[in-house]
C-alpha angles and dihedrals in degrees: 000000000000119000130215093241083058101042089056088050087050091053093044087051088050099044083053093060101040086055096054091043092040096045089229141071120281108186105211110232120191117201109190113218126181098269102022151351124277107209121193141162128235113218135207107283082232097060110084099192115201120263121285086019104106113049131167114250118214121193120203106243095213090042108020087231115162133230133181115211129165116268113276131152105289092251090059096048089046082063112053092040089068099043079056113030103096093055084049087052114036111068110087120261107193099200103068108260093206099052086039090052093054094043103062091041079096111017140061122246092237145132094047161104138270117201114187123191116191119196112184102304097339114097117201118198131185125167115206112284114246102162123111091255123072136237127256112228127210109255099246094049081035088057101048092046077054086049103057119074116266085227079054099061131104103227110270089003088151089058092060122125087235100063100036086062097053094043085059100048080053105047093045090051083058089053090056089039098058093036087074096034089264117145133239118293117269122226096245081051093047095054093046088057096041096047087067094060136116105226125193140148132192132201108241103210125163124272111303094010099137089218085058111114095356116118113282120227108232115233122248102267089049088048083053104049098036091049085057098047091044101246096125122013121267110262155126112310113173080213095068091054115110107219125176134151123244092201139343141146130315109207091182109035104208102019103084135013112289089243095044090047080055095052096049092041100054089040086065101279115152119168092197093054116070115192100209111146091048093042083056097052083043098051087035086057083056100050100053090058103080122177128234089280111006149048146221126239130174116231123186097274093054083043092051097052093045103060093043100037109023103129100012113135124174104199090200111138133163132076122353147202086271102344142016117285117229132198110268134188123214115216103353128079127085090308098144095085105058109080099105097042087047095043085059095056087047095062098058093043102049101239142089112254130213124188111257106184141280142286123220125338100339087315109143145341131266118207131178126209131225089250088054106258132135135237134177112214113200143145088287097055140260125335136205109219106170152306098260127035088233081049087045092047089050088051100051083036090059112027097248118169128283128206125232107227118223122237092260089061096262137126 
């Protein structure tokens, strides 16, 4: 249930973003109907927007869905709300509006992950789900994430853009089902609707990020699903490939496992060997791309990282301690378009945040702290790594286990 003391902050937090983005001030309005709230924003009597631009958004009071109508005097719109309401709200959405709504009061959608679905002329669309509650999956997605062994997942996996959208094709074809006695879809159903699909997922990055916008490659625990359920064809994904190495060489005997000293050695890790003049031009590239509010400024712990690990990219993959290892890069990736999102982790957590690197294909974020730990920010939200960035290497390396932290910055 969304209040009306929370509706108006949404729309403040809103207007706020839609100023910076715009150049120019958006006063929020907030406008309470019968069944919801209809929030708009009043522009300088100077700025002529193009048609179709600037919509009124309502938000379901019960759900906090959200609808977008074309402006119109609130009665009229209460109106119309109610005529429509039960056709906004009644197919499935199987990441939790309401948790998704708040959350993104304060903080920005990216980085992320968009996932359409079209089915003839019906276009289904789901973001990765970053909120505190978790999705509901449709039974037949929920039962091959169950499948698959827990040591075998790509961390939040069930979060992912990818699977959100096809749990909710299958759990609106349910609905139509049962609305004329029919029962639940079977698997071998549910693959014949899916394989006439049109499939396709997109990277949401913030404004002049160069990922934003371009295809997104699915982790390995989407690829798999959606190959069994017939989303995508069955085929060769390097992803999929397990790699480890049997022996190799420690250049540091005692300061990491035997087995994690083999994989960043052999990924280009010297001890002996600081990178520093080409750690300083990296971090430099960084902190000339500031966001729309914020900037980016190295501290020691970033600097650190930098001169011992730029560069430096394991390709290990396959089960791990509590969840599949996948392949990372430290200090390279598209890492020049994330201060305001990370500014905005670092606020809740109480310390300043630099990009690290990144995990898989474009996958997900590392950031390092100026206290020296180590997150992981994806479509699924924000992670906890480790302490330490050798404690955070051993954990990638291995698989260990990651935190999910809570929208208030705890974990």
């Amino acid at each position: 249930m969304i209040s009306l003391a929370e509706a108006q902050y949404i729309a403040i937090r809103w207007a706020h973003r839609q100023s910076q983005r715009r150049g120019y001030a958006c006063t929020p309005h907030v406008d309470e109907l019968s069944l919801g709230y209809a929030v708009w924003m009043q522009l300088p009597p100077e700025v002529r927007t193009e048609p179709g631009e600037d919509v009124t958004t309502i938000i379901d009071r019960e759900t906090g869905r959200l609808s977008h109508w074309p402006p119109a005097p609130p009665s009229e719109l209460d109106h119309r709300y109610r005529e429509r309401r039960d056709a906004i709200v009644a197919p499935h959405q199987t990441s939790d509006p309401e948790a998704e709504l708040r959350r993104e009061a304060d903080r920005l959608v990216s980085p992320s992950v968009a996932a359409h679905l079209t089915l003839g002329d019906r276009l289904f669309r789901a973001r990765g789900a970053k909120g505190d509650v978790a999705p509901r999956h449709h039974p037949l997605v929920a039962q091959w994430l169950e499948a698959i062994p827990v040591v075998n997942l790509i961390r939040g996996a069930e979060r992912h853009a990818e699977l959100l959208v096809v749990s909710d094709v299958l759990q609106e074809a349910d609905r139509t089902r049962a609305a004329a006695a029919g029962s639940p879809l079977t698997l071998d159903e549910a693959r014949d609707l899916l394989k006439h699909g049109q499939f396709d997922t997109f990277h949401i990055r913030e404004r002049g990020d160069q990922l934003g916008g371009r295809p997104a490659e699915s982790c390995a625990t989407c690829y798999d699903v959606l190959a069994r359920l017939g989303v995508l064809p069955r085929e060769h994904r390097t992803c999929l490939d397990d790699r480890k190495l049997s022996d190799g060489t420690d250049p540091q005997p005692g300061r990491f496992p035997a087995e994690v000293a083999w994989e960043l050695a052999a990924a280009g890790w010297d001890p002996q060997v600081l990178r520093e003049e080409d750690s300083d031009r990296a971090l430099a590239r960084i902190e000339t791309r500031a966001g729309l509010e914020f900037g980016q400024q190295r501290f020691p712990a970033a600097s650190a990282a930098y001169a011992e690990f730029l560069r430096v990219a394991p390709s290990r993959s396959g089960p791990g301690i509590a969840q599949r290892i996948r392949r990372f890069r430290i200090g390279s990736g598209q890492l020049a378009g994330l201060a305001d999102p990370l500014h905005e982790l670092g606020t809740i957590i109480g310390a300043r945040m630099f990009p690290l690197g990144v995990e898989g294909l474009d996958e997900a974020v590392l950031a390092i702290d100026e206290r020296g730990r180590v997150f992981s920010l994806d479509q699924g939200g924000e992670w906890f790594i480790a302490e330490t960035l050798d404690e955070a290497l051993t954990a990638l390396l291995t698989g260990a286990p990651a935190t999910r932290i809570r929208n208030n910055g705890t974990w």
